[in-house]
C-alpha positions in Angstrom: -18.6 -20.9 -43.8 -22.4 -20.8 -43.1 -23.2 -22.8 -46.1 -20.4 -25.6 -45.1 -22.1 -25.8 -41.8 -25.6 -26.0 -43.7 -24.9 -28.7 -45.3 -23.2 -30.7 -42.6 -26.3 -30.3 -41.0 -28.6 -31.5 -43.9 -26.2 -34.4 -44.0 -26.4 -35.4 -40.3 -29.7 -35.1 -40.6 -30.3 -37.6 -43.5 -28.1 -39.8 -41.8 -30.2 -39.1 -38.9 -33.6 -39.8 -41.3 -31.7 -43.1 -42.3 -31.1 -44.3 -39.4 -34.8 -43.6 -38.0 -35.9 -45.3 -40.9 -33.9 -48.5 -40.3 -35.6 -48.5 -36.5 -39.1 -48.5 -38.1 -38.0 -51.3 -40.6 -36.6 -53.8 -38.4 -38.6 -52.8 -35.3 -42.2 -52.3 -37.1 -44.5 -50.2 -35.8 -45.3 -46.4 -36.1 -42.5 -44.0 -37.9 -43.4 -41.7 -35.6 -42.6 -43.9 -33.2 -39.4 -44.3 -34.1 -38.2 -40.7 -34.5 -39.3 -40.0 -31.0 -37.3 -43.2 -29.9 -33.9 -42.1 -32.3 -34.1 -38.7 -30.4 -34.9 -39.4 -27.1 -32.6 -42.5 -26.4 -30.3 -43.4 -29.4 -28.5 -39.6 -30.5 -25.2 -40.2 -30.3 -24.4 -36.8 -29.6 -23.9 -35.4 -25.6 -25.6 -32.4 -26.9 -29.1 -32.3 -28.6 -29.5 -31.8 -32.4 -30.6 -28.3 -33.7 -34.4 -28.2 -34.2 -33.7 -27.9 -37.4 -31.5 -31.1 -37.8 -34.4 -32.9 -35.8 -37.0 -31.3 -38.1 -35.4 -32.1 -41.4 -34.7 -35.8 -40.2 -38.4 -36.5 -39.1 -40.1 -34.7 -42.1 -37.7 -36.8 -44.4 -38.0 -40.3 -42.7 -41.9 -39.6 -42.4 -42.6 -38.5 -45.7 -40.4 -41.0 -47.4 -43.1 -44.1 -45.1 -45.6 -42.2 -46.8 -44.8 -42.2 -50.0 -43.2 -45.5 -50.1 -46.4 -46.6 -52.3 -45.3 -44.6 -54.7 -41.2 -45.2 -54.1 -41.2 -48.7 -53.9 -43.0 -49.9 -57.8 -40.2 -47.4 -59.3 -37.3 -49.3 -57.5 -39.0 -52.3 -59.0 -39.2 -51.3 -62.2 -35.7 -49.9 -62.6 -34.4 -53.0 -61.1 -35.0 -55.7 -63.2 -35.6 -58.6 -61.4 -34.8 -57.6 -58.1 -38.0 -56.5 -55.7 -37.5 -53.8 -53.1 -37.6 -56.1 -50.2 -35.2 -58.6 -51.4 -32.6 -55.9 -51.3 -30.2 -55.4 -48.6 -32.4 -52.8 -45.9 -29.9 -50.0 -46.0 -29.7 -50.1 -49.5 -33.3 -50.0 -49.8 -33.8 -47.2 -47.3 -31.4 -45.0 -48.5 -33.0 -45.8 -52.4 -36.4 -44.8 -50.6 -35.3 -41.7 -48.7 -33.5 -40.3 -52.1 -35.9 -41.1 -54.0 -38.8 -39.4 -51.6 -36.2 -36.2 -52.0 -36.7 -36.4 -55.5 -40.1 -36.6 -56.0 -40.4 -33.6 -53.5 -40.6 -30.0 -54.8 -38.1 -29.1 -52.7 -35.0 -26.5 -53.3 -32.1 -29.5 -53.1 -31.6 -30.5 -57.3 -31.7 -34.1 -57.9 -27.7 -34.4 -58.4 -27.4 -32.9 -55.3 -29.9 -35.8 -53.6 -28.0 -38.3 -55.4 -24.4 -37.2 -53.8 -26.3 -37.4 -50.5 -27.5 -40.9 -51.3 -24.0 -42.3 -52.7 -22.4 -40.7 -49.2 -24.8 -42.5 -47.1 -24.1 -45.5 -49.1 -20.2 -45.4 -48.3 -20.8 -44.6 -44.6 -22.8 -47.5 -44.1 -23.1 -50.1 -46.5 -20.4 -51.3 -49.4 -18.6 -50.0 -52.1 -20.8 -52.4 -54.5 -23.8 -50.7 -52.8 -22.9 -47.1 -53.8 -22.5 -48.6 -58.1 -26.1 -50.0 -57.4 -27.3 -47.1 -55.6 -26.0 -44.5 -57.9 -27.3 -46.5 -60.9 -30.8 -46.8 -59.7 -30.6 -43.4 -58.8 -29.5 -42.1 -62.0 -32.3 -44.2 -64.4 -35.3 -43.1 -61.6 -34.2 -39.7 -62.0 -34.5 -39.6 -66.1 -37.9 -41.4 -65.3 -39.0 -38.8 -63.1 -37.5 -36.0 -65.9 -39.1 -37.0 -68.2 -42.8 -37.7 -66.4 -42.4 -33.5 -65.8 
């Protein structure tokens, strides 16, 4: 029971992280900015989220801006033709955020990040979204394999 409710949390707070992350994309401006917003005005929850829900979700949609020079040239390479921004924003942010997971050295295995990702993907974009999201995944994951 206590590792269902784990990861219920870990998911909330990715979709928490993603949904942060879309603030700071279409409103610009600081990240930071943004999760204080997400917290203080947008949860959709009566109560507030468990410090370490909040915690998780900032350190993810943070650390996934700061990488992003690093996140962004392996979407482009793995999708031929197609440049990060000219992807639909969820798609791209959830890409970003699962990606930043990945090249973390964190306890969560990549399959694991990937699952996340493909949930995301059905909760808030398109069934063609979680094929392109779980293929991209996939290829940047044997990249990053292999660079270890």
């Amino acid at each position: 029971m206590r590792r269902a409710r784990r990861k219920d949390q870990r998911h909330r707070a990715r979709e928490a992280a993603l949904q942060i992350l879309y603030q700071w994309d279409i409103g610009g401006g600081d990240v930071a900015r943004a999760v204080g917003t997400f917290f203080a005005l947008q949860w959709p929850d009566a109560d507030p989220p468990a410090d370490s829900l909040r915690l998780f979700a900032s350190a993810l949609a943070q650390e996934t801006v700061a990488r992003m020079a690093t996140i962004d040239p392996l979407i482009a390479e793995t999708a031929v033709r197609w440049r990060p921004e000219r992807m639909a924003i969820v798609d791209r942010l959830i890409l970003r955020m699962a990606i930043c997971e990945m090249l973390r050295e964190a306890d969560t295995p990549a399959a694991v990040v990937i699952n996340e990702a493909l949930e995301l993907a059905r909760t808030f974009s398109t069934e063609e979204s979680v094929k392109f999201i779980n293929g991209m995944l996939d290829a940047i994951r044997k990249k990053l394999d292999a660079q270890r």
